[in-house]
C-alpha positions as CSV (number, residue, x, y, z in Angstrom):
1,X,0.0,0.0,0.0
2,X,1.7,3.3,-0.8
3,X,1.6,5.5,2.2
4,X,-0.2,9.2,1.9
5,X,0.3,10.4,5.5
6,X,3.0,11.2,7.2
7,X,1.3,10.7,10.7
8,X,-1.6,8.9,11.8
9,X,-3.5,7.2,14.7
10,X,-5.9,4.4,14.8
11,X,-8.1,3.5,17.4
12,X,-9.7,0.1,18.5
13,X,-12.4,0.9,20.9
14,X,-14.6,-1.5,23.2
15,X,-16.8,-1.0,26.1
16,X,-14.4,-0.1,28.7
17,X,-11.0,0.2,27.0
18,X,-9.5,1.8,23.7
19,X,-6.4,1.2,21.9
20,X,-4.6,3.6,20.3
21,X,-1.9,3.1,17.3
22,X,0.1,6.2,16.2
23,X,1.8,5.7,13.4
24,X,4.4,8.1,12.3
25,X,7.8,7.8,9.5
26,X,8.6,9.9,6.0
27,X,6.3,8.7,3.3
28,X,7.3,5.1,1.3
29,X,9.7,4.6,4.6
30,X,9.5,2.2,7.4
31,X,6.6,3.4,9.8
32,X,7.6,3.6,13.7
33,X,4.1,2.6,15.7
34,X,3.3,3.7,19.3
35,X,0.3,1.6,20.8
36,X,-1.1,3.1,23.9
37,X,-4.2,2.1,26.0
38,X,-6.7,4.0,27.6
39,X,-9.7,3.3,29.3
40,X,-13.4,4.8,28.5
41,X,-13.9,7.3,31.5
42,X,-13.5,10.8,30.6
43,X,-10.4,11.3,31.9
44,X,-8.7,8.6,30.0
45,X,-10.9,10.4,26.8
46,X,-9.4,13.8,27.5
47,X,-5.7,12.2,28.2
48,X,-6.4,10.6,24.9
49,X,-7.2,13.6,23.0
50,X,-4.1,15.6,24.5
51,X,-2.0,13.0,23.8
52,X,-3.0,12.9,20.0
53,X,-2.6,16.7,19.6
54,X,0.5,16.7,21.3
55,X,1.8,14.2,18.8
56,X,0.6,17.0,16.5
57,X,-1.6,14.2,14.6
58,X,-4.4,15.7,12.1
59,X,-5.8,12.5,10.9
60,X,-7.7,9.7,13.5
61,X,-9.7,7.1,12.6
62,X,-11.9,4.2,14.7
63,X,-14.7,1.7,14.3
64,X,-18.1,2.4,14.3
65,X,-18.4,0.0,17.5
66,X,-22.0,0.1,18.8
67,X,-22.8,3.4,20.5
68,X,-19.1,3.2,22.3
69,X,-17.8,5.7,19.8
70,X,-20.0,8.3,20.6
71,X,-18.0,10.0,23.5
72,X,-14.9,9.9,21.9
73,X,-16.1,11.2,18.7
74,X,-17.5,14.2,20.9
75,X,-14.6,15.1,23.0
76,X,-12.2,14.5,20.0
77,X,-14.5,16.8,17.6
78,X,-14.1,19.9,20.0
79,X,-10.0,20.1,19.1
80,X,-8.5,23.3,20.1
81,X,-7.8,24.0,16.6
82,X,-10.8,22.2,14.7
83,X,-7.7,21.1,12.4
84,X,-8.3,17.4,13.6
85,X,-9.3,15.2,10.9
86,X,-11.8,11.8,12.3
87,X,-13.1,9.2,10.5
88,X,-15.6,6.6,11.9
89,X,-15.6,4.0,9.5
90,X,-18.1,1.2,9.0
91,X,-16.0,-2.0,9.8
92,X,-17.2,-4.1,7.3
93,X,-15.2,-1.3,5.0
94,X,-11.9,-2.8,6.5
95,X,-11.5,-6.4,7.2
96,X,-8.3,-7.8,8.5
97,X,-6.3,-10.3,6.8
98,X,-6.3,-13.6,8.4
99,X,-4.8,-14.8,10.9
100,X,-4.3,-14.2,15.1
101,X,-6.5,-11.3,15.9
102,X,-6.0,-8.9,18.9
103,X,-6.5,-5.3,20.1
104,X,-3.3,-4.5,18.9
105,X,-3.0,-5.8,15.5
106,X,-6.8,-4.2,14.9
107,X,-5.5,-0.6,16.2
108,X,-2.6,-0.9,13.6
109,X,-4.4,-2.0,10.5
110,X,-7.0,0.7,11.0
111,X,-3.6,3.2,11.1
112,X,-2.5,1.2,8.3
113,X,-4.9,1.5,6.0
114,X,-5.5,5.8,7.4
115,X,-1.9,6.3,6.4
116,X,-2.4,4.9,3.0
117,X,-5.9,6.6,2.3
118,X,-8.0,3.4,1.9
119,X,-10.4,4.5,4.8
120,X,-13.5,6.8,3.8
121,X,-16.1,8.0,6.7
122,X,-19.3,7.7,7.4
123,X,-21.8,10.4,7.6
124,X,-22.1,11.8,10.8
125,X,-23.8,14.8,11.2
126,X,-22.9,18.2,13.0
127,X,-23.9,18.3,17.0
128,X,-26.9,20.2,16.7
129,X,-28.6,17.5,13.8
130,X,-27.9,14.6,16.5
131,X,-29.3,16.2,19.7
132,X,-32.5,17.0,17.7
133,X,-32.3,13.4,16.0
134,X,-32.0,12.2,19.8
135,X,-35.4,14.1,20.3
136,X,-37.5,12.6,17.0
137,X,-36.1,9.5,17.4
138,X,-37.5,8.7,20.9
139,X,-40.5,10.2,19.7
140,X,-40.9,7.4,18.0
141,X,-40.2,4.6,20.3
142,X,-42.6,6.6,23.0
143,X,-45.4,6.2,20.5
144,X,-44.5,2.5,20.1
145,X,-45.2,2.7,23.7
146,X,-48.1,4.1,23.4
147,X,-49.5,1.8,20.7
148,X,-48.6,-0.9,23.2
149,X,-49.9,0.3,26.1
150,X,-53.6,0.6,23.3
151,X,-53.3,-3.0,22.4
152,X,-53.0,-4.1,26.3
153,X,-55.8,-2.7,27.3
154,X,-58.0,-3.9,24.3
155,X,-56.8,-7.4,25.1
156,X,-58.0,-7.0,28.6
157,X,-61.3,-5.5,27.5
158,X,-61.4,-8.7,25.3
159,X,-61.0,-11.1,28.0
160,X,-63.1,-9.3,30.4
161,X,-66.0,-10.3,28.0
162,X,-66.2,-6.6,26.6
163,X,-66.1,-6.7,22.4
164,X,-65.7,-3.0,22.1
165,X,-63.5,-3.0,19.4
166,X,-66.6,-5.3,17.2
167,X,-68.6,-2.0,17.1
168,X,-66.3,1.5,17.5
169,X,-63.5,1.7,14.9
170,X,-61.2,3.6,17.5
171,X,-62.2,2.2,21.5
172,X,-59.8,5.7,22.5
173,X,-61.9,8.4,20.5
174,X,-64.0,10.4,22.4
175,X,-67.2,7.3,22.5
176,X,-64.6,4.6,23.5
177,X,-63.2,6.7,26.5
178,X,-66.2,7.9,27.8
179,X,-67.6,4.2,28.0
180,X,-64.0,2.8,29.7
181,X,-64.2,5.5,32.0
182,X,-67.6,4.6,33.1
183,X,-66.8,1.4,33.3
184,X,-64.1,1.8,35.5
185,X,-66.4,3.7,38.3
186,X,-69.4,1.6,37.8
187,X,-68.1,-1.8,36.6
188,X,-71.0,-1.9,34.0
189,X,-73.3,0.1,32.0
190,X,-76.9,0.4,31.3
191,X,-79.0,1.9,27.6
192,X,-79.4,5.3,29.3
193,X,-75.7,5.5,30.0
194,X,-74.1,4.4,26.9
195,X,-76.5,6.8,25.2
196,X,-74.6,9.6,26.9
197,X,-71.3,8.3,26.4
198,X,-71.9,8.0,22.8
199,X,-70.9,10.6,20.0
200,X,-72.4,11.6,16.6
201,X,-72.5,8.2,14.0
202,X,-72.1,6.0,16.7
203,X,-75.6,6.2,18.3
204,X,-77.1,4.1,15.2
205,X,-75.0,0.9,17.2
206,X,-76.2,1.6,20.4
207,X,-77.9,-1.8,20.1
208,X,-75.3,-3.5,19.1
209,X,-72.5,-2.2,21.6
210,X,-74.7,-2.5,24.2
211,X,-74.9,-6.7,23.2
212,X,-70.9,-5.6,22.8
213,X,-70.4,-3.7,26.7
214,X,-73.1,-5.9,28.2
215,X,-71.3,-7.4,31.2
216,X,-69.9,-6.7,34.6
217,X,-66.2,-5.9,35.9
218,X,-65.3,-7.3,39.5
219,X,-63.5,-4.9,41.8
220,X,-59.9,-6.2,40.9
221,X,-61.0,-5.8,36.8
222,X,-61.9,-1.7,37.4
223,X,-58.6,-1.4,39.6
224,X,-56.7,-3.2,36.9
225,X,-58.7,-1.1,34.2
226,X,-57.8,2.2,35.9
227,X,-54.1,1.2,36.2
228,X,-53.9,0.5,32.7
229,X,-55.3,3.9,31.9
230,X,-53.3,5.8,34.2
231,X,-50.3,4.4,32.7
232,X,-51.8,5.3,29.2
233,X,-52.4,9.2,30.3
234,X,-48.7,9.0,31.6
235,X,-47.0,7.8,28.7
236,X,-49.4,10.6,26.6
237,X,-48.5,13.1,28.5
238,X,-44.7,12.3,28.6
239,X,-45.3,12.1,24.5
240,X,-46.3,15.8,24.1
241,X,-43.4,16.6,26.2
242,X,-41.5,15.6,23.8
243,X,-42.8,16.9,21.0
244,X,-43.1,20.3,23.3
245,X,-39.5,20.2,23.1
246,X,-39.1,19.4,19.3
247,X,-41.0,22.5,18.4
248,X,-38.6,24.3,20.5
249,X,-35.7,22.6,18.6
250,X,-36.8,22.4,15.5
251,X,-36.7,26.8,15.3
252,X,-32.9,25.9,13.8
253,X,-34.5,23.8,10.3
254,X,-37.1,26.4,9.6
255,X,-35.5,26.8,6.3
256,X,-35.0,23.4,5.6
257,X,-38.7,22.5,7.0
258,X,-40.7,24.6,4.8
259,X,-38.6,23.6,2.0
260,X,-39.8,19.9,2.8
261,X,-43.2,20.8,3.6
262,X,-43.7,22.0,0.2
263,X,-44.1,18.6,-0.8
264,X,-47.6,17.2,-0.7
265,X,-47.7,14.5,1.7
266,X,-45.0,15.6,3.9
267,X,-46.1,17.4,7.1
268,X,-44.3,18.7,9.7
269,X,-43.4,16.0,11.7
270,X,-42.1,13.6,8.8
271,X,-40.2,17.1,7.4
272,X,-38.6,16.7,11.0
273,X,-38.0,13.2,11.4
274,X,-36.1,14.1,7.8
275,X,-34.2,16.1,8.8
276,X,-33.3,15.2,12.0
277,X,-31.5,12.2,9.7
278,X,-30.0,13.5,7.1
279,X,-29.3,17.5,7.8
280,X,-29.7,20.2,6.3
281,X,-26.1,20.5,4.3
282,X,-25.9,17.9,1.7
283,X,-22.4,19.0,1.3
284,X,-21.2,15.0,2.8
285,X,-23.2,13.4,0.2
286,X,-21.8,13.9,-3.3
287,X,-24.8,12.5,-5.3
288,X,-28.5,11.6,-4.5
289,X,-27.3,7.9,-5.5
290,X,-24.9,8.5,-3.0
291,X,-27.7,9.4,-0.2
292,X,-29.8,6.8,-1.6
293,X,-27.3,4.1,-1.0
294,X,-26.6,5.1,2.7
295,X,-30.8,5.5,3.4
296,X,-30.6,1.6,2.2
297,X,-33.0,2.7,-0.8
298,X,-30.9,1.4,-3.9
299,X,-30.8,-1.8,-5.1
300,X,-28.6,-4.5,-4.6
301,X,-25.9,-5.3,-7.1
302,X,-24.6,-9.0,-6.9
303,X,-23.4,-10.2,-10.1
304,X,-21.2,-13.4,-11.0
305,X,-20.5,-15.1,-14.2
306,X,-23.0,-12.6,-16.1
307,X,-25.9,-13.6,-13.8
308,X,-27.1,-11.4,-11.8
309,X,-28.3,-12.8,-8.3
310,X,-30.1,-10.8,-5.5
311,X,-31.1,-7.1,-6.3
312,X,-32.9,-6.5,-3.1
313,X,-32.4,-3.0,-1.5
314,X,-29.3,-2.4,0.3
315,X,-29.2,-2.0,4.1
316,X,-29.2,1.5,5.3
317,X,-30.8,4.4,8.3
318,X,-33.9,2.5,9.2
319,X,-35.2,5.6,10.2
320,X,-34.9,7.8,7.1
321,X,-36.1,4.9,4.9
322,X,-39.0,4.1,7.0
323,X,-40.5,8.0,7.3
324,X,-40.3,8.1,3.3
325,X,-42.2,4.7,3.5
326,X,-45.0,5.8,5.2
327,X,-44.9,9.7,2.9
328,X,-45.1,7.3,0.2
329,X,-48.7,5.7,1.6
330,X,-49.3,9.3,1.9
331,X,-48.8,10.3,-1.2
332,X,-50.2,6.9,-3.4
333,X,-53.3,7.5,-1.5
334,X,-53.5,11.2,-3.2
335,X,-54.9,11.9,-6.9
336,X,-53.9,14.4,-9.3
337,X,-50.4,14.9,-8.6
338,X,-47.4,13.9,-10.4
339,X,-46.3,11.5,-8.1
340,X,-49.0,9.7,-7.0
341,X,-49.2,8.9,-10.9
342,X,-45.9,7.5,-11.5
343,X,-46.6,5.3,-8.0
344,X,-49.4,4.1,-9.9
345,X,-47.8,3.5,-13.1
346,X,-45.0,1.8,-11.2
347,X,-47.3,-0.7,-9.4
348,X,-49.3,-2.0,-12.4
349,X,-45.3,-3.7,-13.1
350,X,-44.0,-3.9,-9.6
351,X,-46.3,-4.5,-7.4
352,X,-47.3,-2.1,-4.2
353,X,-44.4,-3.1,-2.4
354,X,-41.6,-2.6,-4.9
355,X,-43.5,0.7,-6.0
356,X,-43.5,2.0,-2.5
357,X,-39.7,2.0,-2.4
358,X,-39.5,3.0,-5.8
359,X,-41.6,6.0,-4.5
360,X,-39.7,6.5,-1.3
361,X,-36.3,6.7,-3.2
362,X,-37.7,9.2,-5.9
363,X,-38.9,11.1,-2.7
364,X,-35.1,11.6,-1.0
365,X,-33.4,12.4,-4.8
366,X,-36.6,15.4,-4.9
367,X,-35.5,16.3,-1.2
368,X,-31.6,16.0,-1.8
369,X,-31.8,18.3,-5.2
370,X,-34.0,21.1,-3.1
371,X,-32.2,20.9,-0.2
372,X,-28.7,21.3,-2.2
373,X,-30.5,24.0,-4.3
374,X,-32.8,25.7,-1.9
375,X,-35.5,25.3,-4.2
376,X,-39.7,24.7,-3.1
377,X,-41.5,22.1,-4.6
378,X,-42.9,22.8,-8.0
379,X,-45.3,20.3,-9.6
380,X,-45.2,22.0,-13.0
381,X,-41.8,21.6,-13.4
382,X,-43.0,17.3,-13.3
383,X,-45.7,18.5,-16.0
384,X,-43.5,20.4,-18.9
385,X,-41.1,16.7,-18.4
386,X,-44.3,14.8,-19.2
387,X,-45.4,17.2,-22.1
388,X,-41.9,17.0,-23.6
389,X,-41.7,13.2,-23.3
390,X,-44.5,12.7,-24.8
391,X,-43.8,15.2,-27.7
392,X,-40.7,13.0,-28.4
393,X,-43.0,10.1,-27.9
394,X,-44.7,11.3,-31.1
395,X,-41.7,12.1,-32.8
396,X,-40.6,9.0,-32.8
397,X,-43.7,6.7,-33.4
398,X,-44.1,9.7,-36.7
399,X,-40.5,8.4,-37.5
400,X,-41.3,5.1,-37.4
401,X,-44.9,5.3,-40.0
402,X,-43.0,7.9,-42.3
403,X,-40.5,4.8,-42.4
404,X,-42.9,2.7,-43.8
405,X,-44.3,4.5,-46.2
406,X,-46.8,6.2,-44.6
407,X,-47.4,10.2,-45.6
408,X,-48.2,12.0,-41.7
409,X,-50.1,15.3,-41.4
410,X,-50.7,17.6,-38.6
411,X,-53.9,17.4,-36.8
412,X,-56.2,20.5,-38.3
């Protein structure tokens, strides 16, 4: 490997320890390596970091271990001089050759291959983009929780003998609530009662739900009830804390969210949840098939002996690629609009499934081009493409009959 840095340090890091490799020597001469341990605690972190820029080393690079690199990336980042060059690189990018593995050999091939320029980073996204990724990512798992916390209780309300569920669409609107919370004081309910607890369209069932609610809780079943429901309210009202404090955060993207939001099916919390991911500076990403391979959106490509095997998508940020999953539901569920037609047009080949992603990919190359060019969302633009495709269309189909013999004239 022909060497391209003069100095350069490695680092192998675990749970509780890291090992550090500086490698340092004139360019195409024998390399002199100083290994060095140092353990996780922030001390050790900031010993680490003084040691590298007292070595006077611009270039580090380290494994994407679990969330164990996190820390270190942090206090390295915040260099004196913000001259300090560091790579987290996926480690499936740099395999070891075979043979007796150990902390120390890993630390010195990751230098290794710094010092010749084989190693290229992954995208990791200025401090401000990850604490407000920290804050629409657990969003996300809180509503899980929620969700959960739902189905529990419905299963309850199922073996209790109560089919609510048979009759009301959504047993937490404003009908299904007001009949749990009665049944929680009272244990049952009579025709006069679930006519008060019932809302607009739902009074035509009364009938039926009352066959549906027609039963008794014990004492334990409307204490177990209520604790359910308290835990419910709790976990709601930790949820719109959250999102309390993304609308606080999320002050810093205005530019970049009303760009988004300019696309139909993208609302403010998806526009986000984007953003949160992939930033607002698309600088890091050179293409949109760049971004598109590291959201896991492109296709495989797994080819021997001219046959081409699996072309399934790519792994990838489970979180971007899901958001544009579900703006793709969105947006095939709309009419009139450029790309709910080419979803369409997609499916009738593809299926749902394979148009979906096709969709969601097409949405992050649309979001990538106006993020990079500060451009809204403008559906004509989609319209004078179709017009001119089809005009060439003609051209060619003209072409073609004038080829045979035929004699073509303009429509009067």
């Amino acid at each position: 490997m022909e060497d391209l840095l003069e100095k350069c340090c490695g680092l192998d890091v675990h749970k509780n320890t890291i090992v550090a490799c500086m490698l340092s020597g004139p360019l195409g001469q024998k390399t002199t390596a100083e290994i060095r341990e140092f353990s996780t605690l922030n001390p050790d972190l900031h010993q680490l970091k003084d040691w590298i820029l007292g070595e006077d080393c611009h270039f580090v690079a380290m494994e994407s271990t679990g969330i164990y690199w996190q820390p270190i990336y942090e206090i390295l980042e915040d260099s004196v001089d913000k001259s300090l060059t560091l790579l987290v690189v996926n480690a499936r990018h740099m395999k070891n050759v075979p043979g007796k593995k150990t902390d120390t050999k890993d630390s010195e091939w990751i230098a290794s291959l710094l010092r010749a320029g084989l190693l290229r980073g992954s995208f990791i996204p200025d401090k401000q983009v990850r604490e407000f990724r920290h804050l629409t990512r657990y969003r996300k798992n809180v509503i899980r929780e929620v969700t959960a916390q739902k189905n529990r209780i419905e299963k309850f309300l199922q073996s209790s003998g109560f089919r609510l569920s048979s009759f009301i669409s959504d047993i937490f609107g404003a009908s299904g609530m007001n009949i749990i919370h009665h049944l929680i004081e009272f244990g049952g309910i009579d025709r006069d009662s679930l006519d008060q607890c019932l809302k607009t369209k739902t009074r035509k069932h009364i009938d039926e739900i009352l066959i549906a609610v027609n039963g008794q809780l014990s004492i334990h079943q409307q204490r177990f009830l209520q604790m359910l429901m308290s835990h419910l309210e709790m976990i709601r009202a930790h949820l719109k804390e959250v999102e309390q404090s993304i609308d606080q955060e999320i002050f810093a993207f205005s530019k970049q969210i009303d760009l988004l939001t300019s696309i139909p099916g993208i609302a403010l919390t998806a526009a986000a949840t984007i953003i949160a991911e992939i930033g607002g500076d698309m600088a890091p990403f050179k293409t949109a098939e760049h971004i598109c391979s590291w959201a896991g959106l492109s296709p495989g490509n797994n080819e021997s002996a001219g046959k081409r095997k699996s072309v399934a998508i790519t792994k990838g940020n489970p979180y971007i690629k899901s958001m544009l999953c579900e703006v793709a539901w969105v947006i095939a569920g709309k009419r009139n609009s450029y790309l709910s037609t080419w979803y369409w047009k997609i499916k009738q080949r593809k299926g749902a499934k394979k148009a979906i992603i096709a969709l969601a990919r097409k949405l992050l190359v649309i979001i990538y081009t106006m993020l990079k060019t500060e451009a809204y969302y403008d559906e004509t633009v989609f319209e004078q493409r179709r017009v001119a495709t089809q005009q060439k269309k003609t051209s060619l189909y003209v072409k073609a009959l004038e080829k045979q013999g035929y004699v073509i004239s303009p429509p009067a």
